[in-house]
C-alpha atoms as an extended CHARMM CRD file, in Angstrom:
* protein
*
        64  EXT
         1         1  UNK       CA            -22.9060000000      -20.5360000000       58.6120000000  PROA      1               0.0000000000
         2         2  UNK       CA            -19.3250000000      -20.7130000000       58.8550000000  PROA      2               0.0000000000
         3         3  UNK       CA            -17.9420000000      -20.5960000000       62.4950000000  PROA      3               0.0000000000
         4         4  UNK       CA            -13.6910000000      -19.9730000000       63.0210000000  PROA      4               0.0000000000
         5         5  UNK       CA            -13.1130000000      -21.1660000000       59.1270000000  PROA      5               0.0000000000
         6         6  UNK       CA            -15.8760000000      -23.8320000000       59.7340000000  PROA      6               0.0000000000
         7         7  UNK       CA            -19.3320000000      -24.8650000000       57.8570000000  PROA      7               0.0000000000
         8         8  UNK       CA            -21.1810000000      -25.5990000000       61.0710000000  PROA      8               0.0000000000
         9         9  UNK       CA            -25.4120000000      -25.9260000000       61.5310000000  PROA      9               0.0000000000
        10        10  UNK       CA            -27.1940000000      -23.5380000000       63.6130000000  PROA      10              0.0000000000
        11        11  UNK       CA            -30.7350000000      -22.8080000000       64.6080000000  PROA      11              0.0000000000
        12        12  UNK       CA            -32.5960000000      -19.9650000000       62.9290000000  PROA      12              0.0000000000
        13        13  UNK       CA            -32.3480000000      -16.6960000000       64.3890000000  PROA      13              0.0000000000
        14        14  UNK       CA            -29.8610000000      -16.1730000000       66.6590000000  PROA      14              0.0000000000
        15        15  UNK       CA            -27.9540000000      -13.1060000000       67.4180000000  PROA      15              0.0000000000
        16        16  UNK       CA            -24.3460000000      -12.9160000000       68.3800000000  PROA      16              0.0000000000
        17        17  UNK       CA            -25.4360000000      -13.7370000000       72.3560000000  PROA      17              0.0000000000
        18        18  UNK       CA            -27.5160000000      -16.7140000000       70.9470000000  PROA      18              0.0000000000
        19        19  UNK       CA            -24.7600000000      -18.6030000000       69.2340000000  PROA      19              0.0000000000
        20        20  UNK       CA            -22.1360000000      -17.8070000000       71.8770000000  PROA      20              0.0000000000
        21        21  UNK       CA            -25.1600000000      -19.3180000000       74.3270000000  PROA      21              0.0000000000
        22        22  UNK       CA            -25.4590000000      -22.5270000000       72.1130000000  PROA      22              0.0000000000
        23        23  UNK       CA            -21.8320000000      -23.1800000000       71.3110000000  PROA      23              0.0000000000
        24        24  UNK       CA            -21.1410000000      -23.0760000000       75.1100000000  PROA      24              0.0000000000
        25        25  UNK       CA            -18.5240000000      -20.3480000000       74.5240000000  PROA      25              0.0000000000
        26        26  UNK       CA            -18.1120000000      -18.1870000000       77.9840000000  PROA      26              0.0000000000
        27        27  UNK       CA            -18.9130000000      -14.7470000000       76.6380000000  PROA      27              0.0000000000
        28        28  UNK       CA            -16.9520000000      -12.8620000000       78.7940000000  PROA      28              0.0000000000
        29        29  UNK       CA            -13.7100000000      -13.8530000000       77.5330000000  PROA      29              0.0000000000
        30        30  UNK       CA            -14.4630000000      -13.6090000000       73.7870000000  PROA      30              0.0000000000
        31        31  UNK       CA            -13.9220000000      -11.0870000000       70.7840000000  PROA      31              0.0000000000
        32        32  UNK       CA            -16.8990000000      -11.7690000000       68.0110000000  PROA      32              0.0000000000
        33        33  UNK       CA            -16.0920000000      -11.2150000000       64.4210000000  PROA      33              0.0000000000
        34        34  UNK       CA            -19.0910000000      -11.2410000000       62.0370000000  PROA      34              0.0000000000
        35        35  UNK       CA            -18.5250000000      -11.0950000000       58.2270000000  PROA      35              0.0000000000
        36        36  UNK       CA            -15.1830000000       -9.5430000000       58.8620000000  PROA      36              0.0000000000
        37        37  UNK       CA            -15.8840000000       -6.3310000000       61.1490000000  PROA      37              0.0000000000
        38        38  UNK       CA            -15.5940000000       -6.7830000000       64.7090000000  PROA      38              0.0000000000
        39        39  UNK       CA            -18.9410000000       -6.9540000000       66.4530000000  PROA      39              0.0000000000
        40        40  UNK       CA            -18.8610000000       -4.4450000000       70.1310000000  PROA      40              0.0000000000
        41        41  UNK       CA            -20.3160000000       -6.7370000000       73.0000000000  PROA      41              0.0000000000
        42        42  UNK       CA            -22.6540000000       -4.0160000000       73.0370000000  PROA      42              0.0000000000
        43        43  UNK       CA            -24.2420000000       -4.3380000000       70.0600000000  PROA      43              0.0000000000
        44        44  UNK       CA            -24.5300000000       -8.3150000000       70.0430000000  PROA      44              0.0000000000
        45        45  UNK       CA            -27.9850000000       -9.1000000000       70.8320000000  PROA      45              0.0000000000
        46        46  UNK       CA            -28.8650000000       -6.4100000000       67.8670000000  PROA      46              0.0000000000
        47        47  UNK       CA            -26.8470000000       -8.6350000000       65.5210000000  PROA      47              0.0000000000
        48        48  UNK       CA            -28.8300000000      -11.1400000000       63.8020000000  PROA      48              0.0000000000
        49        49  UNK       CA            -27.1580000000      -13.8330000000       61.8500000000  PROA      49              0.0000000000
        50        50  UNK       CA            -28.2920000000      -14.7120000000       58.6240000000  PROA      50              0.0000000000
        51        51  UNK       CA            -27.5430000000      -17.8940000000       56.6350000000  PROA      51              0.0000000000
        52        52  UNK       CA            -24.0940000000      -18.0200000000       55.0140000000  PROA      52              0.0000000000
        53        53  UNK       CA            -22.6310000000      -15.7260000000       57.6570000000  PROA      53              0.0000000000
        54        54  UNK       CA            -18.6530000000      -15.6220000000       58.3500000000  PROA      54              0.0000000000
        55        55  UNK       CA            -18.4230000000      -15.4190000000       62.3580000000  PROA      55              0.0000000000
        56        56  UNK       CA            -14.8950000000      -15.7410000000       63.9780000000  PROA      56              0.0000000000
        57        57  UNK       CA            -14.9810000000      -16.3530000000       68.0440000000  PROA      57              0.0000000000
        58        58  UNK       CA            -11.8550000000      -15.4630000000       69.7530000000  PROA      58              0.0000000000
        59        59  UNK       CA            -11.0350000000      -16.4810000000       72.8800000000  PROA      59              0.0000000000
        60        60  UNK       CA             -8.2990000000      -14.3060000000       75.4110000000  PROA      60              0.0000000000
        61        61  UNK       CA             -5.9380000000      -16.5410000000       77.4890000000  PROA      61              0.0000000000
        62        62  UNK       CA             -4.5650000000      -15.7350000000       79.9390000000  PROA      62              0.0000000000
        63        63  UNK       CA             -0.6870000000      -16.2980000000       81.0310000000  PROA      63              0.0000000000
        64        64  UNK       CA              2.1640000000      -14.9240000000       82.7200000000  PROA      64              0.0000000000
């Protein structure tokens, strides 16, 4: 799978929830990106990941 440009090794069959939960990414400040169409928060323990997926992760920061 290739995670924010890169080749990275996951376990088999996560959803978008389960990789966020095993990268350590705080999910409540993130925009998910899978093969190029934005994934709704919603929807992201309905998408599976498959091998040779393209997944960007986002993160918002704050400033002022």
């Amino acid at each position: 799978m290739v995670i924010n440009g890169e080749r990275r090794e996951v376990p088999e069959g996560l959803d978008v929830q389960g990789l966020l939960d095993f990268l350590g990414v705080d999910s409540s400040r993130v925009a998910v990106e899978l093969n190029r169409s934005i994934v709704r928060k919603s929807d992201w323990s309905a998408s599976k990941l498959v091998d040779g997926a393209e997944v960007e992760v986002v993160m918002f920061v704050g400033g002022g």
